[in-house]
C-alpha positions in Angstrom: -161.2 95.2 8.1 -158.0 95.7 6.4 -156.4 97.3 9.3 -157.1 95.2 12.4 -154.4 92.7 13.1 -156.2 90.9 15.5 -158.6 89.8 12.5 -155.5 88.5 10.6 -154.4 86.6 13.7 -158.0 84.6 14.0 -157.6 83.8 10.2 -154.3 82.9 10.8 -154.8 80.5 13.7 -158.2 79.4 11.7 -156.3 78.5 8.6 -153.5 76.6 10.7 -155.7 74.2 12.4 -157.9 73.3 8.9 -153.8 72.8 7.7 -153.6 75.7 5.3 -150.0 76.7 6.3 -149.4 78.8 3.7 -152.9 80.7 4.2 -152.5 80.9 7.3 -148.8 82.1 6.7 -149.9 85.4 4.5 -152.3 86.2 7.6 -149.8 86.1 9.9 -147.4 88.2 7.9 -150.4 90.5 7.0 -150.7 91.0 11.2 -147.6 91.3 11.8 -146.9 94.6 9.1 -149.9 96.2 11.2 -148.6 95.5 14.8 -145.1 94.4 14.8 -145.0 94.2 18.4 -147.1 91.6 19.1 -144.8 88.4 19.4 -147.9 86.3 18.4 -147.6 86.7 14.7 -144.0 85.7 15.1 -144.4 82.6 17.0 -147.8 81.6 14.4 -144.9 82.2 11.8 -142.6 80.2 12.7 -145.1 76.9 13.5 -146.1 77.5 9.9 -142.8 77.8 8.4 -141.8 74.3 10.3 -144.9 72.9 8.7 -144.7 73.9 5.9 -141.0 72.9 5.4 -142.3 69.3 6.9 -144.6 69.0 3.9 -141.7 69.5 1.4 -139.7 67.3 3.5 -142.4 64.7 3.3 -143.2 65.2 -0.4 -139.6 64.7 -1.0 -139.2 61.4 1.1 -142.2 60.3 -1.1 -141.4 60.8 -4.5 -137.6 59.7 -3.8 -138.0 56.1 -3.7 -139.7 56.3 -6.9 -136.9 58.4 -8.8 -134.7 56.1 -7.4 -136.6 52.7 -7.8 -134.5 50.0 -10.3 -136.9 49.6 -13.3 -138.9 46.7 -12.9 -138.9 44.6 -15.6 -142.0 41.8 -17.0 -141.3 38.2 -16.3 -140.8 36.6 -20.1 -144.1 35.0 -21.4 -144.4 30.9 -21.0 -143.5 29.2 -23.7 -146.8 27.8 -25.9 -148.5 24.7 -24.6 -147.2 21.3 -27.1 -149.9 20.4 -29.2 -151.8 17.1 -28.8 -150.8 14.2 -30.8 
């Protein structure tokens, strides 16, 4: 039902615990424009904003050491074996 908040607020909590923060984010905010009063949806919004801020935090950590990584370079190629006399 379009209407019930309570619905959005099990979706919401649903969605959170299987990690789908921004899911469970649009639930949340779809609750919270039906009962604006209930200081659930607020509190469920704010754990997934922190969450999903960590995950751009962490993505960020991870990619930087790449960006910033000095270019590895190949070790030259041994010289050829002498031939046998």
């Amino acid at each position: 039902d379009a209407g019930n908040a309570k619905a959005y607020l099990r979706k919401g909590v649903a969605c959170f615990n299987m990690e789908e923060y921004a899911t469970a984010k649009v639930a949340f905010e779809k609750g919270r424009e039906l009962d604006p009063g209930n200081n659930q949806f607020k509190t469920w919004l704010r754990k997934c904003n922190a969450e999903l801020e960590d995950e751009m935090v962490g993505d960020d950590q991870a990619a930087a050491p790449a960006a910033h990584a000095p270019a590895t370079q190949a070790a030259p190629a041994p010289p050829p074996p002498k031939p046998v006399p």
